[in-house]
C-alpha positions as CSV (number, residue, x, y, z in Angstrom):
1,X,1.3,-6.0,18.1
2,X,-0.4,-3.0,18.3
3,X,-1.4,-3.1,22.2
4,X,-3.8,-1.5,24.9
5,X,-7.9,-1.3,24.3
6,X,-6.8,1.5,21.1
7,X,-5.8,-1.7,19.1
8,X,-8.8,-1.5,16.2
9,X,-8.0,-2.8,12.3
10,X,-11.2,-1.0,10.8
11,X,-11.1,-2.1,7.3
12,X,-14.4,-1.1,5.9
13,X,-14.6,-3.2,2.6
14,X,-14.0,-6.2,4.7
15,X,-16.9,-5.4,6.8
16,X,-19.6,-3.6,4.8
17,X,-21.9,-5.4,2.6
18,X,-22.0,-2.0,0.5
19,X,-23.6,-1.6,-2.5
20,X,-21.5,-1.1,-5.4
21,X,-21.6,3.2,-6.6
22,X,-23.2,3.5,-10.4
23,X,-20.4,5.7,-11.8
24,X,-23.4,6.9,-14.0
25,X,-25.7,7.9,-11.4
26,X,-26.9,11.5,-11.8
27,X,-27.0,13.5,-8.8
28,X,-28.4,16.7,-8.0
29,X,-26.8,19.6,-7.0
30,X,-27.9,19.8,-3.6
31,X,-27.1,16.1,-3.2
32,X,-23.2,17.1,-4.7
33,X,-22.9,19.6,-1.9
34,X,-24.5,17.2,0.8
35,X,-22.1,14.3,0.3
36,X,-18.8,17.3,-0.4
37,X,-20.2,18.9,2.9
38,X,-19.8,15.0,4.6
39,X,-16.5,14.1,3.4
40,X,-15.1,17.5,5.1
41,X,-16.4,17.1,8.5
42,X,-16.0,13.7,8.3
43,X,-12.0,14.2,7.2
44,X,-11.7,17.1,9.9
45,X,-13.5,14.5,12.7
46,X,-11.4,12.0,12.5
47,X,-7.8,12.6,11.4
48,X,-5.7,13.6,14.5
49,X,-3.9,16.5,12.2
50,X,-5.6,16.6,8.7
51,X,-3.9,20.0,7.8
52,X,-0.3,18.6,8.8
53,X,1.0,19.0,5.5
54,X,-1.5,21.6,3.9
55,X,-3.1,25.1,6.0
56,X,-6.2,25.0,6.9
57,X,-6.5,28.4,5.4
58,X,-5.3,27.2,1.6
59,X,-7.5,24.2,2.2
60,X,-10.8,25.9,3.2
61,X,-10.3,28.4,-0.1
62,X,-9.6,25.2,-2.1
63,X,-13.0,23.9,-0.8
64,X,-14.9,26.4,-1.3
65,X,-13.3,26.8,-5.0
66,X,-15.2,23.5,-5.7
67,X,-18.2,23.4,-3.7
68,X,-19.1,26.3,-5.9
69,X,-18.8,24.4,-9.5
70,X,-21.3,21.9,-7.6
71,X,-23.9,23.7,-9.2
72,X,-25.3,21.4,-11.9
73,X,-26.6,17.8,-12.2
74,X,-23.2,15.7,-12.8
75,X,-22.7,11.7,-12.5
76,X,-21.0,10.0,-10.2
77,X,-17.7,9.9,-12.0
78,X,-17.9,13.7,-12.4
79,X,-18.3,14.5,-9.2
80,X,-15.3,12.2,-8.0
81,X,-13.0,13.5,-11.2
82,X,-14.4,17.1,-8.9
83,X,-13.3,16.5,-5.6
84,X,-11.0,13.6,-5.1
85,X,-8.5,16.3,-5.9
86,X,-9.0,18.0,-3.0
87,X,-8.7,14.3,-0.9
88,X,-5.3,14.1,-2.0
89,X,-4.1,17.6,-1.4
90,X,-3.8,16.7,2.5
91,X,-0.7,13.8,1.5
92,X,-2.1,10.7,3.6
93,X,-1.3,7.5,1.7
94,X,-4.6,6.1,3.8
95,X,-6.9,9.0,3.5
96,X,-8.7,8.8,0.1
97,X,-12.1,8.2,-1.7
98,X,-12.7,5.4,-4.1
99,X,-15.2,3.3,-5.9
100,X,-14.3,0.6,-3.6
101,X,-12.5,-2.7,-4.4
102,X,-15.8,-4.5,-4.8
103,X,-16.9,-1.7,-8.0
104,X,-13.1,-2.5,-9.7
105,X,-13.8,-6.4,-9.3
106,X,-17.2,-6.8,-10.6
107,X,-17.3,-3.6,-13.5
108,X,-17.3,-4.4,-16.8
109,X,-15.0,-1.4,-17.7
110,X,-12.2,-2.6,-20.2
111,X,-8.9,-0.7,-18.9
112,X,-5.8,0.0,-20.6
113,X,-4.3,-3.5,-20.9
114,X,-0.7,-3.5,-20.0
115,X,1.5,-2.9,-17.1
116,X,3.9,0.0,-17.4
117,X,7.2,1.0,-15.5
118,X,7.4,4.7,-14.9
119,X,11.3,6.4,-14.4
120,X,10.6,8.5,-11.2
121,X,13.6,11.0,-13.0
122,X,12.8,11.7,-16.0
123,X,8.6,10.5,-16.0
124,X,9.2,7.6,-18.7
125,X,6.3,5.6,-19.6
126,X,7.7,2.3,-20.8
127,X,5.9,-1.6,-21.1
128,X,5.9,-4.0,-18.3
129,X,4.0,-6.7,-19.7
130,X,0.7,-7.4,-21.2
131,X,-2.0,-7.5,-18.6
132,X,-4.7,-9.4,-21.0
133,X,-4.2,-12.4,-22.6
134,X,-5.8,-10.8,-26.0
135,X,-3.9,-7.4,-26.4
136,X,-1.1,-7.5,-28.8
137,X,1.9,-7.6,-27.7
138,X,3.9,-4.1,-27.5
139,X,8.1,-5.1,-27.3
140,X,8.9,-5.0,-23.7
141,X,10.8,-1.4,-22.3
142,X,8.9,0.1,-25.4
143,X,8.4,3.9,-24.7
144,X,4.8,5.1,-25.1
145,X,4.5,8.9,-25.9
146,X,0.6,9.3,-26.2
147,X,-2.5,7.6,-25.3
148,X,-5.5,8.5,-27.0
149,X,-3.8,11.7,-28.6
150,X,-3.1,13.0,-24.8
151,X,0.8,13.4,-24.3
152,X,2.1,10.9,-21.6
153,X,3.8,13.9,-20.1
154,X,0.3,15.7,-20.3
155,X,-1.3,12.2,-18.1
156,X,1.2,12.0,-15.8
157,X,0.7,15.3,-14.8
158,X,-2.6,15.2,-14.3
159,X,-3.0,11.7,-12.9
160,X,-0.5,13.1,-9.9
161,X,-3.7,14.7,-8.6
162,X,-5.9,11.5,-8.0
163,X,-3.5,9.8,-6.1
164,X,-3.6,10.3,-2.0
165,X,0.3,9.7,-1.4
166,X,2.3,11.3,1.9
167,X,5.7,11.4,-0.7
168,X,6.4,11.3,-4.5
169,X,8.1,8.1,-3.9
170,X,5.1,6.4,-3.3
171,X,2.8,8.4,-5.7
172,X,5.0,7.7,-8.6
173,X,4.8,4.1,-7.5
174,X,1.3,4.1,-7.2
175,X,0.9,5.4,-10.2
176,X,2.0,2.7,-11.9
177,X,0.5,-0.1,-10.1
178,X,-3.0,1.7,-10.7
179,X,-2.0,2.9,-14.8
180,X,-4.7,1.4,-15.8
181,X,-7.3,2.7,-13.2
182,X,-5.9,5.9,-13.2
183,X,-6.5,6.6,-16.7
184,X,-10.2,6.1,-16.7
185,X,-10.4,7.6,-13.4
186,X,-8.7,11.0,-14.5
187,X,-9.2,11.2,-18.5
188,X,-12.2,8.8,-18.6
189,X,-9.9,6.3,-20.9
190,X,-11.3,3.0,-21.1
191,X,-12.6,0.8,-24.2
192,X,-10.5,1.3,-27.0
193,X,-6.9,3.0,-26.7
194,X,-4.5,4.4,-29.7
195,X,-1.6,4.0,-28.7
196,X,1.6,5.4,-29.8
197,X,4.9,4.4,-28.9
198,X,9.0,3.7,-29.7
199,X,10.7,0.6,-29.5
200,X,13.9,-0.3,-28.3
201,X,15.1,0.0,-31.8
202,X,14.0,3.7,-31.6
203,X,10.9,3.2,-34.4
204,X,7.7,4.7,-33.7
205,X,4.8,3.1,-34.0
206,X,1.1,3.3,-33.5
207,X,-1.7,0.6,-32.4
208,X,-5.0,0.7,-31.5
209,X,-5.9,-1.8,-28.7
210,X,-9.2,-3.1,-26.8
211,X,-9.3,-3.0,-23.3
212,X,-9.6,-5.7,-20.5
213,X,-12.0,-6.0,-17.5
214,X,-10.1,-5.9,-13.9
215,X,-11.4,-9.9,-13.8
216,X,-9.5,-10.0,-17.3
217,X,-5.9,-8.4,-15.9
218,X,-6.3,-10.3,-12.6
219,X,-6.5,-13.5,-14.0
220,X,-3.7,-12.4,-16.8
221,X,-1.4,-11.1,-13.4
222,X,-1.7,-14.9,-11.3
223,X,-0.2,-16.2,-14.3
224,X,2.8,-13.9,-14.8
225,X,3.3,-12.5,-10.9
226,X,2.8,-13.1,-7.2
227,X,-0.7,-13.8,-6.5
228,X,-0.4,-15.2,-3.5
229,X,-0.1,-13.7,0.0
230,X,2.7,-15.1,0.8
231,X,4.6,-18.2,-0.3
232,X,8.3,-19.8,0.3
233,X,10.5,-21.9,-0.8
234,X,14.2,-23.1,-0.5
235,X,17.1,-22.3,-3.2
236,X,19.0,-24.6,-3.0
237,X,22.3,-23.8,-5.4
238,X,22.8,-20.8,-2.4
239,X,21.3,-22.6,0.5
240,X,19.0,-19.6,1.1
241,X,15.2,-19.5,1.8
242,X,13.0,-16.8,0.1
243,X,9.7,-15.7,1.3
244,X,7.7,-13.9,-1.0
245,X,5.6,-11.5,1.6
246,X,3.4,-9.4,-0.5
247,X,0.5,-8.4,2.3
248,X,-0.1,-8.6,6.1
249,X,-3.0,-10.5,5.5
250,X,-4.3,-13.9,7.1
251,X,-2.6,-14.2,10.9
252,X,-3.4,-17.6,11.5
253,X,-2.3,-18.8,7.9
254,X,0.9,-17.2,8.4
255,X,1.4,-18.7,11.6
256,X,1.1,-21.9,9.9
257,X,3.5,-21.4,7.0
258,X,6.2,-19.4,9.8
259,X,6.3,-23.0,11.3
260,X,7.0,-24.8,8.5
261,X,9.5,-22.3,6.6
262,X,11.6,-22.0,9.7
263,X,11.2,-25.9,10.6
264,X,12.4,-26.7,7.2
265,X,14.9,-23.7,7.2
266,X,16.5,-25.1,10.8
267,X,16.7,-29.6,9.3
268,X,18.6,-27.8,6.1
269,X,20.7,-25.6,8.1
270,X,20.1,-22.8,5.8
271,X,22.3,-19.5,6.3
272,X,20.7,-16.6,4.4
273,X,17.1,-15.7,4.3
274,X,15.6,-13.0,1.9
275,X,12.3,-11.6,2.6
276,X,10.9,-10.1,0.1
277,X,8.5,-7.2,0.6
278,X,8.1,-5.3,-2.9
279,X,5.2,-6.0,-3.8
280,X,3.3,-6.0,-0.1
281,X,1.2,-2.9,0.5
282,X,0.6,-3.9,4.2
283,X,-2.3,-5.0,6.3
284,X,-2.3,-6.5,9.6
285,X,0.9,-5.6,11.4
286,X,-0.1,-8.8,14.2
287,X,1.7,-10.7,11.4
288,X,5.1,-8.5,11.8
289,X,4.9,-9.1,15.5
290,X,4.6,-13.1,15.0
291,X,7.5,-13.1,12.3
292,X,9.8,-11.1,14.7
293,X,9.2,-14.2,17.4
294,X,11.5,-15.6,15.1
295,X,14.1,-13.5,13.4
296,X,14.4,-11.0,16.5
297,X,17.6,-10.9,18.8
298,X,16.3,-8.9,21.6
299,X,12.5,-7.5,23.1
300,X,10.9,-5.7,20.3
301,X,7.9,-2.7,19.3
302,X,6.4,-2.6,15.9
303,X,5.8,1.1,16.9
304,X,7.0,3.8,19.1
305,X,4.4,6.3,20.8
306,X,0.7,6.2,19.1
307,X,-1.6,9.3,18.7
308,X,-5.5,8.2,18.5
309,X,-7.9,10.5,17.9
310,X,-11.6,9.3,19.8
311,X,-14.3,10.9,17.9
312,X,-18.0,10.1,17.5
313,X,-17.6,8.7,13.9
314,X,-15.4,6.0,15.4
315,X,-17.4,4.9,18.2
316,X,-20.6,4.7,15.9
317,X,-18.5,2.4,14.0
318,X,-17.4,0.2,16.9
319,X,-20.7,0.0,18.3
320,X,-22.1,-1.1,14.8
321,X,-19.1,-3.7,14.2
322,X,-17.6,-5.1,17.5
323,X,-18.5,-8.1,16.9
324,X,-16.9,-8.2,13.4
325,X,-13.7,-10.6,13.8
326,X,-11.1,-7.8,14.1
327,X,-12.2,-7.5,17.3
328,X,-12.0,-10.6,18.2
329,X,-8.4,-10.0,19.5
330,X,-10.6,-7.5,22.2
331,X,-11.9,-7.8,25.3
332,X,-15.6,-6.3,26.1
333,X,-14.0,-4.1,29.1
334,X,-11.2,-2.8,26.8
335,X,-13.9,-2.1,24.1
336,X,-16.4,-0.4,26.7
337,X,-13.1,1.3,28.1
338,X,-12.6,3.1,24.2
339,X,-16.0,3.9,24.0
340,X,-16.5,5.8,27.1
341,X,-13.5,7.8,26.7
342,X,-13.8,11.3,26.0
343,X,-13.3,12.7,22.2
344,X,-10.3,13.6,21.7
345,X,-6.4,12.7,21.2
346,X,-5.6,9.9,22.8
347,X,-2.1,9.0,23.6
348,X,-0.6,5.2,24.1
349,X,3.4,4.7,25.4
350,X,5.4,2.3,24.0
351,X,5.0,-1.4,25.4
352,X,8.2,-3.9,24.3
353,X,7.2,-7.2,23.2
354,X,9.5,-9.7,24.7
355,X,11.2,-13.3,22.9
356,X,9.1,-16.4,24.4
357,X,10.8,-19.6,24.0
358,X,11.4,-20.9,20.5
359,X,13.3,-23.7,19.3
360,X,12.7,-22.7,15.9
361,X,14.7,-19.4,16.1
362,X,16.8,-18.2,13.2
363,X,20.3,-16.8,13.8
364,X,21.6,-16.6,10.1
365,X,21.7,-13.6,7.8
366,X,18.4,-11.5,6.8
367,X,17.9,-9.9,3.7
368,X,14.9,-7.7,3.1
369,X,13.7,-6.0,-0.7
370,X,11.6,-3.3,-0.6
371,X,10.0,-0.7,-3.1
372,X,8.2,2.0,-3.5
373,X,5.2,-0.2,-3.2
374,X,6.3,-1.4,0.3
375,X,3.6,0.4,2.1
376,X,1.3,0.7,5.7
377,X,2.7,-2.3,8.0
378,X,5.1,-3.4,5.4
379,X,7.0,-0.5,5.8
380,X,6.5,-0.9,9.6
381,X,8.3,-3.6,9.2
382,X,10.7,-2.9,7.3
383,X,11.9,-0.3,9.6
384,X,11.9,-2.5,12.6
385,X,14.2,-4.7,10.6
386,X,16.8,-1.9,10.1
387,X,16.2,-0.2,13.5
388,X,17.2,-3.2,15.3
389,X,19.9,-4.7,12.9
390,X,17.9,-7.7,11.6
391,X,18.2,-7.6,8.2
392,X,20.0,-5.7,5.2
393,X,17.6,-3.5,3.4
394,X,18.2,-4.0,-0.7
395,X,16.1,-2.0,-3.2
396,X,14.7,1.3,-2.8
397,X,13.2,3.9,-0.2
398,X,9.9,2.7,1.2
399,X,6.7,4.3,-0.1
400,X,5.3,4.1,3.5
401,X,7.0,6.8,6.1
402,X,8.6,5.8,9.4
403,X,6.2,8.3,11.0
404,X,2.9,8.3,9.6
405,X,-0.9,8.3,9.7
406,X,-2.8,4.8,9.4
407,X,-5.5,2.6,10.7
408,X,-8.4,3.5,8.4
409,X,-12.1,4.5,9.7
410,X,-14.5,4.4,6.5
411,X,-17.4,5.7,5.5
412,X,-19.8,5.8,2.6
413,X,-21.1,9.2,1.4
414,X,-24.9,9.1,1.4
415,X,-25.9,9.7,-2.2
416,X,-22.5,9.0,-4.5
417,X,-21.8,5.9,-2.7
418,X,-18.3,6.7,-2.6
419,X,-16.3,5.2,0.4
420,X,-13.8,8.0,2.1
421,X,-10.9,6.4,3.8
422,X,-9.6,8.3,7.2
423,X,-6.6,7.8,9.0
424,X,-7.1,7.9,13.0
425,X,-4.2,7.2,14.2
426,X,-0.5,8.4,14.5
427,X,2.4,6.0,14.5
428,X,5.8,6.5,15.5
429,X,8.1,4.1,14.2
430,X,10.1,2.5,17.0
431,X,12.7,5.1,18.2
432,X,11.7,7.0,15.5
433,X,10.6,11.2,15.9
434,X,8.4,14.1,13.8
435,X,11.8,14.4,12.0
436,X,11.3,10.9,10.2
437,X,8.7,11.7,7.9
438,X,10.3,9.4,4.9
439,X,10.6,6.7,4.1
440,X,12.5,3.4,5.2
441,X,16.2,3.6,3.4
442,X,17.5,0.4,2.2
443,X,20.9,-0.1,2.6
444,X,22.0,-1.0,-0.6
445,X,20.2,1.4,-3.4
446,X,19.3,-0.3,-6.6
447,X,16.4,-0.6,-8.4
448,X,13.8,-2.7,-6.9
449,X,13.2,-4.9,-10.1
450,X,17.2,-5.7,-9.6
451,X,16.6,-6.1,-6.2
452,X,16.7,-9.7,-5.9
453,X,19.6,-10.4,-8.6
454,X,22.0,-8.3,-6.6
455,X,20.8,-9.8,-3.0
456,X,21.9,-13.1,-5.0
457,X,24.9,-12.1,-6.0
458,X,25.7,-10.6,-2.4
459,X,25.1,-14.1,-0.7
460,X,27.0,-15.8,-3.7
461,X,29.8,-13.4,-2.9
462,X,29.7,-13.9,0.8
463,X,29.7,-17.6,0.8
464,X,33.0,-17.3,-2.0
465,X,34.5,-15.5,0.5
466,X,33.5,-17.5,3.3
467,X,35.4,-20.7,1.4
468,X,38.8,-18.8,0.3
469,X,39.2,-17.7,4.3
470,X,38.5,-21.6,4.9
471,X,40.6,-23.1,2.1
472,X,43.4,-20.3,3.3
473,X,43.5,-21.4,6.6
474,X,43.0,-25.5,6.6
């Protein structure tokens, strides 16, 4: 768990009853420059080292480059398609600006309605899947070439710019979880798409499709993927347990279904367990500590050595929502103690977390799948699985770094409505340095969608050769 009295989870959306931003809102230019003006000092407040991986120098010229086109009336969708660019120049995977997840849930925008797998080599726009029950359906690994009449090298390109990612690994594979969003966002796609694309069988083809409302693909994606937080259950041709972990959400539901997976998991003497994290962009890392009480061989740290930066944007925010249930876990003396601290970087040592008494613990093999979507405190965790020898990484590198900037302060700008996202903190990952700024390497590289086939075929493979040794020497 993240420990001392610098322990704060300040997720805005969960906490602000915000009103949605009208994308077609027209603002003035004095209100442009206002709420640009904002997100700088508010970005420069609150990060502890906002021009780690851009100079201030390049970065103050850049601003100033689009402050001054802030001269006429634009909407709200201009003026982010304006400066969300500049957001993402500063490569922090948790500082960005967006419409909010309440505005993507509730519009009535119809998106591009299919999922898409993008080749991080060559920049390959293939289909997933359909993501609405009414588009047609496009042959599956089809290779679209333009949307709209826009090349898809032409989108991809440009779409690279509204995406706030610390390495390409993880803005390639945001990219294509957010497709859809991305192509209204950037090129303003959304309604009707013509679409043209070449099949397996190498024929081109053209199709004009409607789009889908988020509600629409959401409802489509429970039917054909993980919805769920998290959810087990016991294969039984390999004796194995798979956990499908896709987000660090829910503490005390997870507690519940830890008990039961590893009670079940201990009566059926099962050998391998394969966690899967692919699709888990992170959360509440309280839920990595609580899993390690039982999977862990010796005391443990989620994180090494923490950098906090006190500033008065985050103590306006506690003071507004202490009382919100993420601090729950908080003492009033260890919230007065943050508050009357000094602004500033604050620095907190590493504190082990040591094994309490559990009948339920697991000593059989671990298997862990990760992606580029494995992000935040699932790539947290996915490090303190390889760093202490838990579990065999499978899949590929980790869209989350093993040092990195998290733990978001958010705040709405005053006339677009807009929320900007700001990392306050600096993690270390346990035993890790300034030199570790990728992220997690699995130990056995393969493409995350094969991920789970060839984790299969490992424990198939093991327990072959676990019955010739026994056969050879009865």
């Amino acid at each position: 768990m993240k420990h001392s009295c610098l322990i704060l989870f300040l997720i805005m959306p969960l906490l602000m009853k915000a009103q949605i931003p009208d994308y077609n809102k027209i603002l003035s230019p004095q209100e442009l420059c206002s709420d640009f003006d904002s997100l700088k000092t508010v970005m420069e407040s609150v990060h502890p080292d906002i021009f780690y991986a851009f100079p201030k120098t390049v970065a103050e010229a850049k601003f100033d480059s689009i402050r001054s086109h802030l001269n006429k009336p634009m909407t709200v969708f201009q003026f982010n398609q304006s400066v969300k660019p500049y957001v993402t120049l500063f490569k922090d995977g948790h500082t960005s600006l967006s419409y909010s997840w309440r505005f993507w849930q509730q519009s009535d925008l119809k998106l591009f309605p299919y999922k898409v797998k993008i080749d991080k080599q060559n920049f390959e726009v293939t289909i997933k899947r359909n993501s609405a029950a009414h588009a047609p359906v496009i042959p599956v690994s089809s290779q679209i070439t333009h949307i709209n009449g826009m090349s898809i090298e032409h989108i991809i390109l440009n779409m690279r710019k509204y995406i706030c990612a610390e390495s390409d690994n993880y803005l390639m594979s945001s990219m294509e979880n957010e497709f859809s969003q991305l192509l209204w966002e950037a090129f303003n796609f959304a309604n009707d798409f013509f679409i043209t694309y070449i099949t397996p069988e190498s024929v081109s083809q053209d199709i004009t499709v409607t789009g889908a409302t988020t509600h629409e693909i959401s409802k489509q994606e429970e039917e054909t993927t993980a919805s769920q937080d998290y959810s087990w259950r016991i294969l039984t041709d390999n004796n194995s347990c798979l956990l499908e972990f896709n987000s660090f959400n829910n503490p005390a539901k997870f507690d519940s279904l830890l008990v039961n997976m590893f009670t079940e998991i201990k009566e059926k003497n099962i050998e391998d367990l394969i966690i899967d994290l692919r699709n888990n962009g992170g959360g509440n890392s309280i839920l990595g500590d609580e899993f390690l009480q039982y999977i862990a061989k010796e005391p443990f740290s989620m994180f090494g050595p923490t950098t906090v930066k006190i500033s008065p944007y985050l103590k306006s925010f506690i003071r507004k929502f202490r009382n919100a249930d993420y601090y729950k876990t908080l003492s009033d003396d260890n919230i007065d103690s943050l508050l009357n601290k000094p602004d500033g970087l604050e620095y907190a040592s590493v504190e082990l977390t040591s094994l309490r008494n559990n009948p339920l613990r697991y000593t059989g093999n671990v298997y862990a799948l990760i992606s580029g979507i494995t992000f935040s405190s699932a790539s947290d965790f996915a490090w303190v699985l390889k760093h202490y020898g838990i579990a065999t990484l499978i899949g590929e590198e980790t869209g989350g770094l093993i040092t990195c900037y998290g733990d978001v302060l958010s705040y709405k700008l005053p006339h677009s409505g807009l929320t900007l996202g700001v990392s306050y903190k600096k993690f270390y990952g346990i035993g890790a340095s300034d030199e570790d700024n990728h992220g997690v390497m699995p130990d056995f590289v393969i493409d995350s969608d094969k991920a789970f086939d060839y984790t299969i075929n490992l424990i198939k493979n093991k327990s072959a050769s676990k019955k010739k040794y026994k056969d050879e020497h009865n």
